[in-house]
C-alpha positions in Angstrom: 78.7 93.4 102.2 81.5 92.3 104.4 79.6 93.1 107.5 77.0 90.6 106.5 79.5 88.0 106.1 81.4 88.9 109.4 77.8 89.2 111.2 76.6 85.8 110.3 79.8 83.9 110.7 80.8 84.8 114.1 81.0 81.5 115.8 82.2 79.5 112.5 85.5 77.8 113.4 86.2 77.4 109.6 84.6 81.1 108.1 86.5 80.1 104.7 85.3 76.6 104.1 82.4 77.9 105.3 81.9 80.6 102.6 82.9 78.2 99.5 80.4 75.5 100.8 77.5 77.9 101.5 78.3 79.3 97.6 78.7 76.0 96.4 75.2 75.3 97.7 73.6 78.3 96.3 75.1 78.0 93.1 73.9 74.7 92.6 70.5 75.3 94.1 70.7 78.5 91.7 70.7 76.4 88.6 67.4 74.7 89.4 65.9 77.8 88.9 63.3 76.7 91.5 62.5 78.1 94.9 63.9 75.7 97.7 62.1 75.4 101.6 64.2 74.3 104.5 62.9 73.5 107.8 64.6 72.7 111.1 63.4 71.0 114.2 65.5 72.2 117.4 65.9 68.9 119.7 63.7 68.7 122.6 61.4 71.4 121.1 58.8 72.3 119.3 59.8 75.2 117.9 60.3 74.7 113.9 62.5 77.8 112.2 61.6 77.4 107.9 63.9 79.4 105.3 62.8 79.8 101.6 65.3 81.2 99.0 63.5 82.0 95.9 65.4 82.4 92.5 66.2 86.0 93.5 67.6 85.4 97.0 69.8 82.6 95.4 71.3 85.4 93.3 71.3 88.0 95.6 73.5 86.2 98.0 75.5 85.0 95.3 76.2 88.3 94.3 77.0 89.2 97.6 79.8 86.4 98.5 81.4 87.9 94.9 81.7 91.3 95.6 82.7 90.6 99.3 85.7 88.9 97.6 86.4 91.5 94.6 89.6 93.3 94.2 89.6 97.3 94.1 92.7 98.6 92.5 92.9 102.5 92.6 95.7 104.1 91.3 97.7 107.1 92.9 100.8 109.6 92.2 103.0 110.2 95.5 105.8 112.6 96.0 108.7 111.5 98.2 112.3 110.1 98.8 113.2 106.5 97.2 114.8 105.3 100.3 115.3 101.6 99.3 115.2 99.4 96.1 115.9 96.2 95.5 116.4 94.9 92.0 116.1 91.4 93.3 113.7 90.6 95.4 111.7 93.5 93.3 110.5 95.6 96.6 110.3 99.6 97.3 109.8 101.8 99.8 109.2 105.8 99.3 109.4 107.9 102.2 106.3 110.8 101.7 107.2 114.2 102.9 105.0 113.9 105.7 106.8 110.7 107.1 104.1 107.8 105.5 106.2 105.3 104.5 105.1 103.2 101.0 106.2 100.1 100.0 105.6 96.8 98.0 107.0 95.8 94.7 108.7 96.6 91.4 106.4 96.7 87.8 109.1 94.6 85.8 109.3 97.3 83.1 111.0 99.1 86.3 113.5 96.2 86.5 115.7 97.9 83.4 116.2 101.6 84.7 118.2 102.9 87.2 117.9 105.3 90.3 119.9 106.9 92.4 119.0 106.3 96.2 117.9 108.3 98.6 116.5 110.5 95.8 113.2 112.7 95.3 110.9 110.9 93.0 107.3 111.5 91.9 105.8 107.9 91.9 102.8 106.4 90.3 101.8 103.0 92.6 98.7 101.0 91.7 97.2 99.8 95.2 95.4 96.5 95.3 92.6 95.5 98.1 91.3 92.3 98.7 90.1 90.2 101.0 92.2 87.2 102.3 91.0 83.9 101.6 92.5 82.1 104.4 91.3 84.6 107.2 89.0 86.8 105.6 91.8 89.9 106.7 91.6 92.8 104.5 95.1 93.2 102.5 96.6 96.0 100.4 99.7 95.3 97.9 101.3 98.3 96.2 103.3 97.9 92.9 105.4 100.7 92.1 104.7 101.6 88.3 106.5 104.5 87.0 109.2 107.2 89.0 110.5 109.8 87.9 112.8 112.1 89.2 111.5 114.9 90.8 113.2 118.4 90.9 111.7 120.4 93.7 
């Protein structure tokens, strides 16, 4: 899906107002419920270029703007060192054995407990994906939602 949108944008200036005025459009040709025909003279030409989106293709496309903008959010335990925590501005970061650094912010229930630091913690972080609305980047935010401490 994304590689559709990033194929047929490529020399949009504005790719985001682009995206909510082309859904706009086919939403509200969408609830017409009736196939539409377009047709475009090029300037100094004869050549004529005609698009029909039937009831099907208005959904389709539909469809694919949404899921191009869904969130994922997976969930994953990691085993590692707490090497920073900050009660106030509510960030983390967890240093894996293997040297992959973690970090992002604090579930509030969190916000009550207290950890020692550096420690060994077993951590539960729920990873969100997304695509960014403003320049259609990909972006991940981690929130750290249990830790426990971690004997070995």
């Amino acid at each position: 899906m994304q590689l559709w949108i990033e194929e047929n944008l490529g020399k949009v200036k504005n790719k985001t107002g682009f995206i909510t005025s082309y859904s706009n459009l086919l939403r509200t040709i969408g609830k017409t419920n009736n196939p539409v025909q377009v047709s475009s003279t090029f300037p100094n030409s004869e050549k004529t270029s005609v698009v029909e989106l039937t009831s099907d293709t208005i959904v389709k496309k539909v469809d694919q703007i949404d899921e191009f903008f869904t969130e994922t959010i997976s969930s994953k335990v990691y085993k590692g060192f707490l090497v920073a925590l900050d009660m106030r501005s509510r960030r983390f970061k967890l240093e894996e054995d293997n040297g992959n650094v973690i970090q992002g912010t604090i579930d509030d229930t969190l916000l009550v407990e207290s950890f020692n630091i550096p420690d060994r913690y077993v951590a539960e972080i729920k990873t969100t994906e997304f695509v960014d609305r403003k320049d259609l980047s990909i972006k991940k935010v981690n929130r750290l939602i249990t830790l426990s401490h971690n004997e070995n």
